[in-house]
C-alpha positions as CSV (number, residue, x, y, z in Angstrom):
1,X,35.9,-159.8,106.5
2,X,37.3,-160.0,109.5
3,X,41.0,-161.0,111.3
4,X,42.0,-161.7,114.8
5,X,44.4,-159.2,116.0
6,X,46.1,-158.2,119.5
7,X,49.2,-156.3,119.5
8,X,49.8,-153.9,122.6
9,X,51.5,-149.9,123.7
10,X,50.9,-151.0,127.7
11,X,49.2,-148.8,129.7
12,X,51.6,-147.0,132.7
13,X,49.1,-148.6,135.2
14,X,49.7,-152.4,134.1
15,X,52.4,-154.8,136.1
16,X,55.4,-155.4,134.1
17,X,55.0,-159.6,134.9
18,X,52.5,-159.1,131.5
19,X,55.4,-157.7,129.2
20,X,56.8,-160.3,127.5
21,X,60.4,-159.7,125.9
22,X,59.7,-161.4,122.7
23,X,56.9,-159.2,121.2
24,X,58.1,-155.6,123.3
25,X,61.6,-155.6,122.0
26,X,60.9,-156.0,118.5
27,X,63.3,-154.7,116.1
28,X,61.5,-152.0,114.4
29,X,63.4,-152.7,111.2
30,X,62.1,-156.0,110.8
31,X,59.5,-157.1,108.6
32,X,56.0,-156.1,109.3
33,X,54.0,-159.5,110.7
34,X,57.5,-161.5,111.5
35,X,55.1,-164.4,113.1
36,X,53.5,-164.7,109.6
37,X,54.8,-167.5,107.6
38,X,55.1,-165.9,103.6
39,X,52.2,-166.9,101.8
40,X,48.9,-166.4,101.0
41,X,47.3,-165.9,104.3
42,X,49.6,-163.1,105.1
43,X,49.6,-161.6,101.2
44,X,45.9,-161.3,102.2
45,X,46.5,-160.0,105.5
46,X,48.9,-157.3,103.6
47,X,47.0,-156.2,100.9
48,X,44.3,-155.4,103.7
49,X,46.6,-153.3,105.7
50,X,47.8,-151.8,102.6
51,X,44.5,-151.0,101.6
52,X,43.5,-148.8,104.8
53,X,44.8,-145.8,103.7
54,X,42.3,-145.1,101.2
55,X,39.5,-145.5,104.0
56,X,38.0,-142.3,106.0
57,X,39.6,-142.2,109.5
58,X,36.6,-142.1,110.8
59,X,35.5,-145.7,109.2
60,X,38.5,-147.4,110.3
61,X,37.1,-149.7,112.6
62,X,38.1,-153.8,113.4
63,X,36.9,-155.9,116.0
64,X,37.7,-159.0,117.1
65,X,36.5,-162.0,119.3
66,X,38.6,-162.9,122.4
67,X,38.4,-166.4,123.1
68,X,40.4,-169.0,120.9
69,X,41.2,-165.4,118.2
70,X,43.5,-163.6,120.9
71,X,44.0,-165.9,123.5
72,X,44.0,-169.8,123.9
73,X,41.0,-171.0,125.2
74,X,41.7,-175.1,125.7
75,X,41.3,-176.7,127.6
76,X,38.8,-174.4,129.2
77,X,38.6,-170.7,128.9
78,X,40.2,-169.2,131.3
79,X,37.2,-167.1,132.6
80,X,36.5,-170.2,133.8
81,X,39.7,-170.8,135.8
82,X,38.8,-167.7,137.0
83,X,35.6,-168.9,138.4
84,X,37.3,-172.3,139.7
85,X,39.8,-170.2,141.6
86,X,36.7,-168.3,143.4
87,X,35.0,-171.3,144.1
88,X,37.8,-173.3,145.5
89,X,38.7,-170.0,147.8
90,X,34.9,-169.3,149.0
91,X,34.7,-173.2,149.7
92,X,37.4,-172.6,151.9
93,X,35.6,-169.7,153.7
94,X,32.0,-172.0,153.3
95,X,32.6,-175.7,152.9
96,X,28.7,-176.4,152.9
97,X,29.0,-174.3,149.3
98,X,30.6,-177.8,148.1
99,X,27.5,-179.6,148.6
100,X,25.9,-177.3,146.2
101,X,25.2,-179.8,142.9
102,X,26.3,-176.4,140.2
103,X,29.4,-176.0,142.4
104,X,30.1,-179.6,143.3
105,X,29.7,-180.6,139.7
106,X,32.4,-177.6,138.8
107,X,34.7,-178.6,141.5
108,X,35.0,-182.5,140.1
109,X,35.1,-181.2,136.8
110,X,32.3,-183.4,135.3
111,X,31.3,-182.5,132.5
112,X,28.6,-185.2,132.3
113,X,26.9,-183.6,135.4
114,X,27.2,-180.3,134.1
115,X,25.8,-180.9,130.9
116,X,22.7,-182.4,132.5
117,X,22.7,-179.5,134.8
118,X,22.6,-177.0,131.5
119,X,25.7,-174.2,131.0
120,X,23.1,-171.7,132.2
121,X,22.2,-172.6,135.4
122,X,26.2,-173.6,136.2
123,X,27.0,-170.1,134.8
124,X,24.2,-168.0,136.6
125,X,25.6,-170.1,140.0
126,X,28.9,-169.3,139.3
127,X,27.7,-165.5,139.2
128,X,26.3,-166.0,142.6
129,X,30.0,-165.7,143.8
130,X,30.4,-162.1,143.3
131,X,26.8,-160.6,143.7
132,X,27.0,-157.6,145.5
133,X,30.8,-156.7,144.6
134,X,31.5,-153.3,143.3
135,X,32.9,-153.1,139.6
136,X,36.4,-151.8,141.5
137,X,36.1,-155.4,143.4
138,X,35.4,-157.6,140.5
139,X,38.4,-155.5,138.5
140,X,40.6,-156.1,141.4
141,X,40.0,-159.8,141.6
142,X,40.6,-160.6,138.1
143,X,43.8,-158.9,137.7
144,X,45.1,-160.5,141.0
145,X,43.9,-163.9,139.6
146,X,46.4,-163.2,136.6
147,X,49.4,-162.2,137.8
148,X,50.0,-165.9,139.1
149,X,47.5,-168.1,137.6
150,X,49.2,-171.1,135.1
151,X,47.9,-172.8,132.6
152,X,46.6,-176.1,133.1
153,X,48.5,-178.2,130.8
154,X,51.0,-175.7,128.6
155,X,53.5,-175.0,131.6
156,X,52.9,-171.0,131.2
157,X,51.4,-168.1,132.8
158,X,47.8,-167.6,131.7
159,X,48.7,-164.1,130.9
160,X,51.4,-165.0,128.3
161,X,48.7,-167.2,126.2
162,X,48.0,-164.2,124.1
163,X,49.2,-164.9,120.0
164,X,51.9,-163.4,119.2
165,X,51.0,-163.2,115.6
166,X,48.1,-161.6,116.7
167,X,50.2,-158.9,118.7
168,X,52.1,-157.7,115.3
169,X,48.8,-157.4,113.6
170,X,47.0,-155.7,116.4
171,X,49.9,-153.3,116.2
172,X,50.0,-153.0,112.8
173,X,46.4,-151.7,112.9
174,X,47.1,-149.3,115.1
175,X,50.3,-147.5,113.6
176,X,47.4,-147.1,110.9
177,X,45.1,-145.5,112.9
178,X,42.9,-148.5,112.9
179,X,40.5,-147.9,116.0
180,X,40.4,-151.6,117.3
181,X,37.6,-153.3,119.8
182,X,36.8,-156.4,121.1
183,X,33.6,-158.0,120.9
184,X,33.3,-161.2,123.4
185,X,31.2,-164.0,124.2
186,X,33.2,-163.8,127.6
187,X,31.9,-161.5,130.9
188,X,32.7,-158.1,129.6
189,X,34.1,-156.9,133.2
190,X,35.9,-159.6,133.2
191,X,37.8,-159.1,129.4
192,X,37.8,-155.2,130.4
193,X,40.2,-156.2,133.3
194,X,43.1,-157.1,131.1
195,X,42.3,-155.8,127.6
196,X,45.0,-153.0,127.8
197,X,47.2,-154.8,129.6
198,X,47.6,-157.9,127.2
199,X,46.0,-156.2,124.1
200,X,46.2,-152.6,124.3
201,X,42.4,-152.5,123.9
202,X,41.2,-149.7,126.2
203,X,38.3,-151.2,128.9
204,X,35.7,-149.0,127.1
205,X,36.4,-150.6,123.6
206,X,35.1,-153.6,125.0
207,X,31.8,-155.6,124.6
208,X,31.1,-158.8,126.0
209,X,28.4,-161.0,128.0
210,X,27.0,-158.6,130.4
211,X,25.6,-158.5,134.2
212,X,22.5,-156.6,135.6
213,X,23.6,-154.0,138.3
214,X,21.8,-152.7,141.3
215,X,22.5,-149.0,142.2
216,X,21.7,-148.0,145.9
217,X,23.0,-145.8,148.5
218,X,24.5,-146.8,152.1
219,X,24.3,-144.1,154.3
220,X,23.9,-141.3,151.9
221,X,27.1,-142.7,149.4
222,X,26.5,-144.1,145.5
223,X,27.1,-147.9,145.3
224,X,26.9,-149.8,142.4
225,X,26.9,-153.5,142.9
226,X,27.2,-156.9,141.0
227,X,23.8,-159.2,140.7
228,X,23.7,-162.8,139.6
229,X,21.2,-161.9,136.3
230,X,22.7,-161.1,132.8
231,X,21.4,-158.4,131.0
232,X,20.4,-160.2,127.9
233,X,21.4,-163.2,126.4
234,X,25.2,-163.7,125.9
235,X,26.7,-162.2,123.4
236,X,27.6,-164.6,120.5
237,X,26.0,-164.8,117.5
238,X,24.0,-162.1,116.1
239,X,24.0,-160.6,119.6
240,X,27.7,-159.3,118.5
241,X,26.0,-157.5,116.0
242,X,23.5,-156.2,118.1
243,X,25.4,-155.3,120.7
244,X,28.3,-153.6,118.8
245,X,25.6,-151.3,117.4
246,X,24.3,-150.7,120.5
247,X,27.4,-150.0,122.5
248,X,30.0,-148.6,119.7
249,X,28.0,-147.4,116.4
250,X,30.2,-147.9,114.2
251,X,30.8,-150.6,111.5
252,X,33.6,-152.2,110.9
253,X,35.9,-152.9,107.8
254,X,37.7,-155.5,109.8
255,X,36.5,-158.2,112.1
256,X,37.9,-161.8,113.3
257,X,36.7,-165.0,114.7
258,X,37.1,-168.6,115.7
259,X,34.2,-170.2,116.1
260,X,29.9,-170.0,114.8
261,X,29.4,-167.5,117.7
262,X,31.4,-165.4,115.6
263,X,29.6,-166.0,112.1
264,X,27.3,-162.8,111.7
265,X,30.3,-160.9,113.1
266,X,32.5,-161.5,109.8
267,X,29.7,-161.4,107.5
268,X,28.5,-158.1,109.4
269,X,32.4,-156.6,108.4
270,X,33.0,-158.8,105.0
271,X,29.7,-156.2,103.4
272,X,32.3,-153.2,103.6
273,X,35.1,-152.5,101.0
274,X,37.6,-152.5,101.7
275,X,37.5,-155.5,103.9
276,X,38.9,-158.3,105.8
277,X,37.1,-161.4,107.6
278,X,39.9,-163.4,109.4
279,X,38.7,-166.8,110.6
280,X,41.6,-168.3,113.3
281,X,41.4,-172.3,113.0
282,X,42.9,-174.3,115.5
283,X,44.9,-177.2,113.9
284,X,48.1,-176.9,115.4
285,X,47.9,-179.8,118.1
286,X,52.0,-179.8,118.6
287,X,52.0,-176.2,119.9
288,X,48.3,-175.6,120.7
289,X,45.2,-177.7,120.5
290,X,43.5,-179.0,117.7
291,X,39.9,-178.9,117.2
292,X,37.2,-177.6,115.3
293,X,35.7,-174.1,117.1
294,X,32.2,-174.3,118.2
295,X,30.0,-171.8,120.4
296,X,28.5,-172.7,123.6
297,X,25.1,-171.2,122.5
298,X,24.6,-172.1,119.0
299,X,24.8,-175.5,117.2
300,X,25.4,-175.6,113.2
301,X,26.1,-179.1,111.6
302,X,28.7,-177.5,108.7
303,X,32.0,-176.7,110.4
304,X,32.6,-172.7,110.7
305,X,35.9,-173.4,108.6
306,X,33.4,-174.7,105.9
307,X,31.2,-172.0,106.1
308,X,34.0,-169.1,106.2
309,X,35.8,-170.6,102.5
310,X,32.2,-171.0,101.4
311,X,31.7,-167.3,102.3
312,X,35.5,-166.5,101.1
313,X,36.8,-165.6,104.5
314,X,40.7,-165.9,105.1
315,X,41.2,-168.9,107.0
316,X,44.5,-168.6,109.2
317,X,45.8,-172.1,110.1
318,X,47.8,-172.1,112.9
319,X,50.1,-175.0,111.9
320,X,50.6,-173.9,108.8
321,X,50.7,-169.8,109.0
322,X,51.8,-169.1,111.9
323,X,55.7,-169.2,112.7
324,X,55.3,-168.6,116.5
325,X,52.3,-168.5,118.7
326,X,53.1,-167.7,121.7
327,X,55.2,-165.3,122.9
328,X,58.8,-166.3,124.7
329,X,58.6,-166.4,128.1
């Protein structure tokens, strides 16, 4: 099975503006999950938890999508913002790049003219920004871009949009020696920028969409530089799989979700015993958004809530078992 987690020790290196009081000065005499509302969600969650000790440390192993299972991704994820903020800044710098019909159509925020453009060619344009930066660049830019960016309609910082339920259980894991990695559909250079800051997911315990690099030398010194191409398709679906193979080796008793990108992810984990698949849905309009999670790659017509109690996941509502969601400010 699998469960959407996130619950951070900070790394020296990180700026204290992504500490938020709430989660960081928890009482350590409280009950475990205090963001859990008592019931059957969170008896689930338990049992699971309780249940690691028997496994070999070495097989302790959950991972968890990013987008709409750790961090709020409505009403548009904020990789995107991210690629906004860089187009709005090189338009600045090259005002013909606003004539461009990927960038024009990104910049009026039309969906209709994106759609009929295709997410591909939009995305692989929107790449086009930082070909030939080094990883050190791209790192740079990302973590600048968080330290003031704001959500567009919640009133809070874009860092502080991280569960907070999902904080106590990422913790939780790891005060049981559960190693814990992120599988994305997102850029993985671009998750790998904050992942121990907001998660306490180390960079290299992170898989996500991935760029082709060019390695060259200018006058006689290493460079490794950005393209515009992916390396594969991106990574939702069984490409999760895949790619978690690939990249980690190792299979996990744990593993959490939101939306059909995530699918084979869960059902990958949910084969182990003990296990946990932890579907996050979205139905807490009033404090979040509410909506049914899809994936920008692959189309199902049954619901991925459908599918998870058809396949006996644990399906999280937010309304319902969650007490808090967000960290206080």
């Amino acid at each position: 099975m699998a469960i959407a987690v996130s619950g951070p020790r900070l790394a020296s290196s990180v700026s204290a503006v992504w500490i938020w009081p709430e989660y960081w000065g928890t009482n350590v005499n409280q009950p475990e999950l205090p963001s859990w509302r008592p019931g059957a969600t969170r008896d689930a969650v338990l049992a699971f938890l309780g249940a690691v000790a028997d496994v070999a440390p070495d097989e302790r192993v959950a991972m968890f999508d990013n987008d709409g299972t750790l961090w709020c991704e409505r009403p548009t994820y904020p990789q995107f913002d991210f690629f906004v903020d860089r187009l709005v800044a090189a338009v600045g710098e090259r005002p013909e790049l606003a004539e461009r019909a990927e960038y024009a159509a990104v910049l009026t925020g039309d969906p209709t003219a994106i759609g009929a453009l295709g997410l591909r060619r939009v995305g692989l344009a929107l790449l086009e920004l930082f070909e030939g930066q080094t990883p050190a660049d791209y790192d740079g830019l990302v973590r600048s871009f968080f330290v003031e960016a704001q959500h567009r309609t919640l009133g809070r910082p874009l860092a502080s949009l991280v569960y907070q339920p999902m904080l106590e259980l990422l913790d939780a894991l790891r005060e049981r020696d559960v190693d814990t990695f992120i599988v994305s559909g997102g850029g993985v250079e671009f998750v790998r920028a904050i992942s121990a800051s907001l998660y306490g997911v180390p960079a290299d315990r992170v898989v996500g969409t991935a760029i082709l690099y060019r390695y060259e030398r200018q006058e006689g010194i290493p460079r490794l530089s950005r393209t515009a191409e992916l390396d594969g398709e991106p990574n939702e679906g069984p490409a999760k799989v895949e790619a978690l193979q690939r990249h980690i080796g190792r299979r996990p008793i744990l593993a959490v979700g939101n939306s059909l990108g995530d699918r084979e992810l869960l059902e990958y984990a949910q084969t182990s015993h003990p296990s946990l698949a932890l579907l996050i849905d979205h139905d807490d309009a009033d404090r979040e958004f509410a909506y049914v999670s899809e994936a920008s790659t692959i189309a199902d017509d049954e619901p991925i809530t459908d599918i998870g109690r058809r396949q006996g996941w644990v399906v999280v509502s937010m309304r319902d078992d969650w007490s808090t969601i967000f960290p206080r400010l």
